[in-house]
C-alpha positions as CSV (number, residue, x, y, z in Angstrom):
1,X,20.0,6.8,-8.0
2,X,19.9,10.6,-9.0
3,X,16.9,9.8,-11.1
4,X,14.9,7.9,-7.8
5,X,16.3,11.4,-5.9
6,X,14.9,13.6,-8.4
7,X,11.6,11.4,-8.6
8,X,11.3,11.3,-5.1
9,X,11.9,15.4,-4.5
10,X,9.3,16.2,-7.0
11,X,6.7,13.6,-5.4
12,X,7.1,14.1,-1.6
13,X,6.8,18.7,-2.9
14,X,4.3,18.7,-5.4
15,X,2.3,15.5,-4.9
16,X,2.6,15.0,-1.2
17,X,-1.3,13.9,-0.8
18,X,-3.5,12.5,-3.0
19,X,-6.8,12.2,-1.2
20,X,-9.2,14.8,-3.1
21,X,-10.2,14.1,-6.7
22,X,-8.2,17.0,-7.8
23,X,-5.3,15.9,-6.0
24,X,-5.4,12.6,-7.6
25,X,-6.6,14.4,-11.0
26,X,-3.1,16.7,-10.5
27,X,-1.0,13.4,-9.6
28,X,-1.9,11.1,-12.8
29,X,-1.3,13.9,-15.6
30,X,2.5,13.9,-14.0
31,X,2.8,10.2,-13.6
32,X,1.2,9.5,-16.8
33,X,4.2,12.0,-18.6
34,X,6.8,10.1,-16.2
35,X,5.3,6.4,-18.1
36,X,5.6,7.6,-21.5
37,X,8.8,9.2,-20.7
38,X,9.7,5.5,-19.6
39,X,8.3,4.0,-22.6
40,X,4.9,2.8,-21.4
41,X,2.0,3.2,-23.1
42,X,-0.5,4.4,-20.0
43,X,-4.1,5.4,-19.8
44,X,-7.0,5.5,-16.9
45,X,-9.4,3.6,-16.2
46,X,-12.5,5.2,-14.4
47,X,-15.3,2.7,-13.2
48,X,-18.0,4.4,-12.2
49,X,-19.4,7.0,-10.0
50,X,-20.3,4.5,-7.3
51,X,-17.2,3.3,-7.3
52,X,-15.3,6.5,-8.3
53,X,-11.9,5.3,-8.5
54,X,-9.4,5.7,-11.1
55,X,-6.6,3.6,-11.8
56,X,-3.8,4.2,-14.3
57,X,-2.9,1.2,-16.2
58,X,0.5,0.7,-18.3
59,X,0.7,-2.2,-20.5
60,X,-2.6,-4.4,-21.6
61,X,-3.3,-6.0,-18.0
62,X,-5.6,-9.1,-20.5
63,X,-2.5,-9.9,-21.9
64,X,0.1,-9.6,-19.3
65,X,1.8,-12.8,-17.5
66,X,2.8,-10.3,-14.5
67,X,1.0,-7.2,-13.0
68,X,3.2,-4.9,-10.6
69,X,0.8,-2.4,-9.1
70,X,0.6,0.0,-6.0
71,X,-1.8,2.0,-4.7
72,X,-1.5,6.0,-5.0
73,X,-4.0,7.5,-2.8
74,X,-2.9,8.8,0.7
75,X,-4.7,8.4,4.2
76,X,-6.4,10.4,6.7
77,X,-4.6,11.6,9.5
78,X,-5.5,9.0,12.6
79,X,-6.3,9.5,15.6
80,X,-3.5,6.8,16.7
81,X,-1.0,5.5,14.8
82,X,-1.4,2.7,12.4
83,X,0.4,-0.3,12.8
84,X,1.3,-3.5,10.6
85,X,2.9,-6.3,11.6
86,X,3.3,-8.8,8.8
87,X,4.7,-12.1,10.7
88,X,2.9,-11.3,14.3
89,X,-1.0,-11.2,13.3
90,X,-1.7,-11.8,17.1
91,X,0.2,-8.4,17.6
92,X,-1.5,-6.8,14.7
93,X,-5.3,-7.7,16.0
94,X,-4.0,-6.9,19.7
95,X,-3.1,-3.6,18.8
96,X,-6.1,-2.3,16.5
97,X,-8.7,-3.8,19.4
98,X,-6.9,-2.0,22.1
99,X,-6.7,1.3,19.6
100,X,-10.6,0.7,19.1
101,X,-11.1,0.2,22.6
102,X,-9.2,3.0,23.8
103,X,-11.3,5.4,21.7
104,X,-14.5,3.7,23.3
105,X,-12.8,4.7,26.0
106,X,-12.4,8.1,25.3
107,X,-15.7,8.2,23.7
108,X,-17.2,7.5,27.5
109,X,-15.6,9.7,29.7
110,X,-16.2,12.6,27.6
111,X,-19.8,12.0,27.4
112,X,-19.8,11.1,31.1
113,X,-17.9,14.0,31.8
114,X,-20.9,16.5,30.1
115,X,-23.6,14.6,31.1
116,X,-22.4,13.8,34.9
117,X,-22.9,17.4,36.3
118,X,-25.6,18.5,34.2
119,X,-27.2,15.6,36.0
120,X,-28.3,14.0,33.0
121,X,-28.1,9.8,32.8
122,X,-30.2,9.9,30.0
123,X,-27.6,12.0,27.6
124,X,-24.9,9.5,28.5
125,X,-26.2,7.2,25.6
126,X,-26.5,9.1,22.9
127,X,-23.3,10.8,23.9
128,X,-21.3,8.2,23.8
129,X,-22.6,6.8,20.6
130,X,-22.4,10.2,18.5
131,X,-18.4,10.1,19.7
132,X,-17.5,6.7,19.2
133,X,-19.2,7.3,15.6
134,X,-17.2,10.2,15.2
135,X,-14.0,9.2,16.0
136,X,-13.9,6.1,13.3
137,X,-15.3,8.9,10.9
138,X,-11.8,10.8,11.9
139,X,-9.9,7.9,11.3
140,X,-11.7,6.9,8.2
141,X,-12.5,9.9,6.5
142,X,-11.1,12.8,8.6
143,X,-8.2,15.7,7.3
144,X,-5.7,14.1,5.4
145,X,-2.5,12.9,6.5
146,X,0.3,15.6,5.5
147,X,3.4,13.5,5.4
148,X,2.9,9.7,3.4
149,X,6.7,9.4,2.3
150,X,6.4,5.5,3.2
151,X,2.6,5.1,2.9
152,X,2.4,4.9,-0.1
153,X,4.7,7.4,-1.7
154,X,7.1,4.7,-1.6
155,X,5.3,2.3,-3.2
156,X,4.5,4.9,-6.1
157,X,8.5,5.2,-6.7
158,X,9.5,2.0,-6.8
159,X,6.7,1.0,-9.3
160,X,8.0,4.3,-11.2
161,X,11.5,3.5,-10.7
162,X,11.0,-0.2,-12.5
163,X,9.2,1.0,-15.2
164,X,12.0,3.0,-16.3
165,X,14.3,0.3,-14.9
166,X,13.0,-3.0,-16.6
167,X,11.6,-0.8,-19.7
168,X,8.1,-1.6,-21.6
169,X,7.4,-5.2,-21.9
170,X,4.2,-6.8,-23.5
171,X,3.9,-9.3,-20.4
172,X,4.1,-6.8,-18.3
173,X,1.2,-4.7,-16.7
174,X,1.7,-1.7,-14.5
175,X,-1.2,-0.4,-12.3
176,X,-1.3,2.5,-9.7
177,X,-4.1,1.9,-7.5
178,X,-6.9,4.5,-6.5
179,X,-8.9,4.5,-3.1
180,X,-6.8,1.5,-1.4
181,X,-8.0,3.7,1.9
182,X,-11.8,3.3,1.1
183,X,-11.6,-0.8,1.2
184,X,-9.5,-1.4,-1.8
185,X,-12.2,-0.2,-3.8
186,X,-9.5,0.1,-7.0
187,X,-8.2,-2.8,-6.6
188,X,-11.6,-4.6,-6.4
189,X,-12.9,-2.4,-9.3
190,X,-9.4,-3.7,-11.4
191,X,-10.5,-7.1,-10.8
192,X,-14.0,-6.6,-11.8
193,X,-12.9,-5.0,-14.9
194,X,-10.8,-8.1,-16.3
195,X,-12.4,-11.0,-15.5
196,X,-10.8,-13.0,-18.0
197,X,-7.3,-12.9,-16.6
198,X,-6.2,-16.6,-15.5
199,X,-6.1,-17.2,-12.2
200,X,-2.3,-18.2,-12.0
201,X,-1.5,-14.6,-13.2
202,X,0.9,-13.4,-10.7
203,X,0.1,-9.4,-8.9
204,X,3.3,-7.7,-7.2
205,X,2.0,-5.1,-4.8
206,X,4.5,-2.7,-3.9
207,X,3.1,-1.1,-0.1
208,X,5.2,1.1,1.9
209,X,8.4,0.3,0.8
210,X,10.4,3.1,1.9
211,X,10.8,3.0,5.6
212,X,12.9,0.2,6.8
213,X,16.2,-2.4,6.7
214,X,14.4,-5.3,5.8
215,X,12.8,-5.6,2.4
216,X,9.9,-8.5,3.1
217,X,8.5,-11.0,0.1
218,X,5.8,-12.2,0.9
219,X,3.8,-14.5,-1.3
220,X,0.2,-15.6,-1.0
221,X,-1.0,-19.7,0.3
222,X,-1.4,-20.1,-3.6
223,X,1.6,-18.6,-4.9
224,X,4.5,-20.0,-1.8
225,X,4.2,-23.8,-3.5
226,X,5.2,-22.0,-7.0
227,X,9.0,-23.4,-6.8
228,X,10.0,-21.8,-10.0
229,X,8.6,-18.6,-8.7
230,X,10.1,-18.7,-5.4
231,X,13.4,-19.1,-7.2
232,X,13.5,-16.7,-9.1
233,X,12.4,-14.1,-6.5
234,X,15.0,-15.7,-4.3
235,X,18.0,-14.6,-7.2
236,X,16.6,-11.4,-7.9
237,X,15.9,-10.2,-4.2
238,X,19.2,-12.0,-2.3
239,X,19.5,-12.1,1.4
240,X,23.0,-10.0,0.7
241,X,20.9,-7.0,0.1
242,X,18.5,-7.2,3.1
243,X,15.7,-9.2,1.2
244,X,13.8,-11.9,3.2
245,X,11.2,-14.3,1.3
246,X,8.6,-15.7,4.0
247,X,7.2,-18.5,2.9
248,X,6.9,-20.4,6.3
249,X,4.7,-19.4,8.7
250,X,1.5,-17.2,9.2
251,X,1.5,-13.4,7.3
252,X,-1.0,-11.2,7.0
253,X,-0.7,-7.7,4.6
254,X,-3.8,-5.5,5.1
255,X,-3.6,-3.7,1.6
256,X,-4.7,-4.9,-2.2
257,X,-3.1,-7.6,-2.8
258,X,-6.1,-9.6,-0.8
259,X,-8.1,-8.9,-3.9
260,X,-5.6,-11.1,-5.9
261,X,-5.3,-15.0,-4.9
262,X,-1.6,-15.3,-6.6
263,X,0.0,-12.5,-5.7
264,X,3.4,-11.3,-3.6
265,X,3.4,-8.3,-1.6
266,X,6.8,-6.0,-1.1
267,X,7.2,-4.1,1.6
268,X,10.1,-2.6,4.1
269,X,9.6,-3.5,8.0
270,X,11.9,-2.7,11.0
271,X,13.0,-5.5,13.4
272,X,12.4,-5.5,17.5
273,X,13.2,-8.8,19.5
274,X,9.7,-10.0,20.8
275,X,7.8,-8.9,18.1
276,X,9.3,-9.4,14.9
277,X,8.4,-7.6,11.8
278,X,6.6,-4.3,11.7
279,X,5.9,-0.9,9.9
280,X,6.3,2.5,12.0
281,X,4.3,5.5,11.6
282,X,1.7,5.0,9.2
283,X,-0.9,8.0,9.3
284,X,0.5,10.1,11.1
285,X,3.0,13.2,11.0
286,X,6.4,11.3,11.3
287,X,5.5,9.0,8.1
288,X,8.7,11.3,6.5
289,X,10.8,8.2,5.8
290,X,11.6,7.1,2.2
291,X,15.1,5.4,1.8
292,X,16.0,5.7,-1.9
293,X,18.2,2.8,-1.5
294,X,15.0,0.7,-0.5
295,X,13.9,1.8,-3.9
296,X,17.0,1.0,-6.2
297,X,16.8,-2.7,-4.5
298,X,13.1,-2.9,-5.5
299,X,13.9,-1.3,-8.8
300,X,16.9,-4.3,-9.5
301,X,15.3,-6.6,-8.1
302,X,12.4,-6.2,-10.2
303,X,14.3,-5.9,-13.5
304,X,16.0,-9.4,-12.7
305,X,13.0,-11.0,-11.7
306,X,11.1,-10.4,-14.6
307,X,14.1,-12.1,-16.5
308,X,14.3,-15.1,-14.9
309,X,10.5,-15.6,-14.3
310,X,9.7,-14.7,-17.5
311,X,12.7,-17.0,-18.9
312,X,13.8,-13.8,-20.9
């Protein structure tokens, strides 16, 4: 625990956001000294400037029986909160169409409220349009967030945290994810960049882990009929420690595991009667929760896991 308290000090003060290319370029050289300091052998890889992510990759991921990745980049600041609610999709669409609508909304009566008493109908248009457009920019591409202890500093730690936990295997594969706030474009760029990995190979994303009692597994249509994988994540992430494996029902994670068709996606969620499962304070200035004992559970968990599933 006082290394995952000493990790998690010097991310949240010196690497708070990672959003500008020499934010990112400042966060890698650190985490690539933390790897080799855990016994990985860790490089980037950089795909293009189209693309213009980089990824740093521990382990040979064309090799590897299991990759454990997270994405490092942090958010824009929004102009509402985001929300995720893994087990209630219906609440999860509700609530980003009333947060769009609600701009529009905004959007309207400022332009009506210019172009109303300079008696001008024909402004209220392009008004409108220019605001609505600019608002989704904010959200998109806007200032950055300043606080991302759960989204995704968390993430970052526990992938950290295991690699010095479980130590340097040759079936394993760690990779921090860039740009997983411009449509996964690391993640999608990974992919691209090792097409020869099986299909059965199985991805552990590790997304906003930090802020809540419930530590959700969540495994992919392909990957919930896996019965030796579902036990062994069941033994290594017990109930007794506040670990829940869904594999009833319908989920839905929006982060980079959807690039990967076998793949399990970790994450902490708060409970509320009603609605189930959800994620507080993504994007915005409260996100200033990371429970380091969220992250020692990962970090055990992860170590076990990779025994048993790996039958080592």
């Amino acid at each position: 625990m006082e290394q995952i308290a000493q990790l998690k000090e010097y991310l949240l003060t010196v690497h708070p956001v990672r959003r500008t290319g020499a934010q990112k370029a400042d966060f890698r050289k650190w985490l690539l000294r933390e790897l080799k300091r855990a016994g990985w052998k860790a490089g980037e890889e950089t795909y293009g400037r189209f693309n213009g992510s980089v990824n740093v990759v521990a382990g040979d991921p064309d090799r590897a029986d299991v990759i454990l990745c997270a994405h490092y980049d942090t958010p824009a600041r929004m102009l509402v909160q985001d929300f995720v609610s893994p087990t209630n999709v219906l609440a999860h669409v509700l609530y980003h169409v009333a947060a769009a609508m609600a701009l529009a909304a905004a959007a309207f009566a400022l332009a009506l409220a210019v172009s109303f008493p300079l008696n001008r109908p024909e402004l209220m248009l392009p008004l409108f349009l220019i605001l609505a457009l600019a608002a989704l920019w904010v959200s998109a591409y806007g200032p950055a967030n300043r606080n991302n202890a759960n989204g995704n500093s968390s993430g970052v730690l526990a992938l950290l945290a295991a690699a010095y936990a479980a130590g340097y295997n040759k079936r394993v594969c760690l990779v921090f994810l860039d740009n997983n706030e411009r449509n996964l474009l690391g993640s999608s760029a990974f992919k691209r960049a090792h097409p020869g990995k099986p299909a059965q190979t199985l991805f552990v994303n590790l997304d906003c882990v930090g802020d809540g009692e419930n530590l959700l597994l969540i495994p992919s249509k392909a990957s919930r009929w896996d019965g030796e994988l579902l036990e062994a994540l069941e033994e290594a992430f017990p109930e007794k420690d506040g670990c829940r494996l869904l594999t009833k029902g319908l989920q839905y994670y929006p982060s980079d595991n959807r690039r990967f068709k076998f793949h399990v996606t970790v994450c902490a969620c708060r409970y509320l009667a009603g609605l189930g499962y959800y994620i507080p304070h993504l994007r915005t200035k409260k996100d200033t929760v990371l429970e380091e004992g969220n992250i020692a559970c990962i970090a055990r968990g992860i170590e076990r896991f990779l025994e048993l599933y790996l039958g080592e």
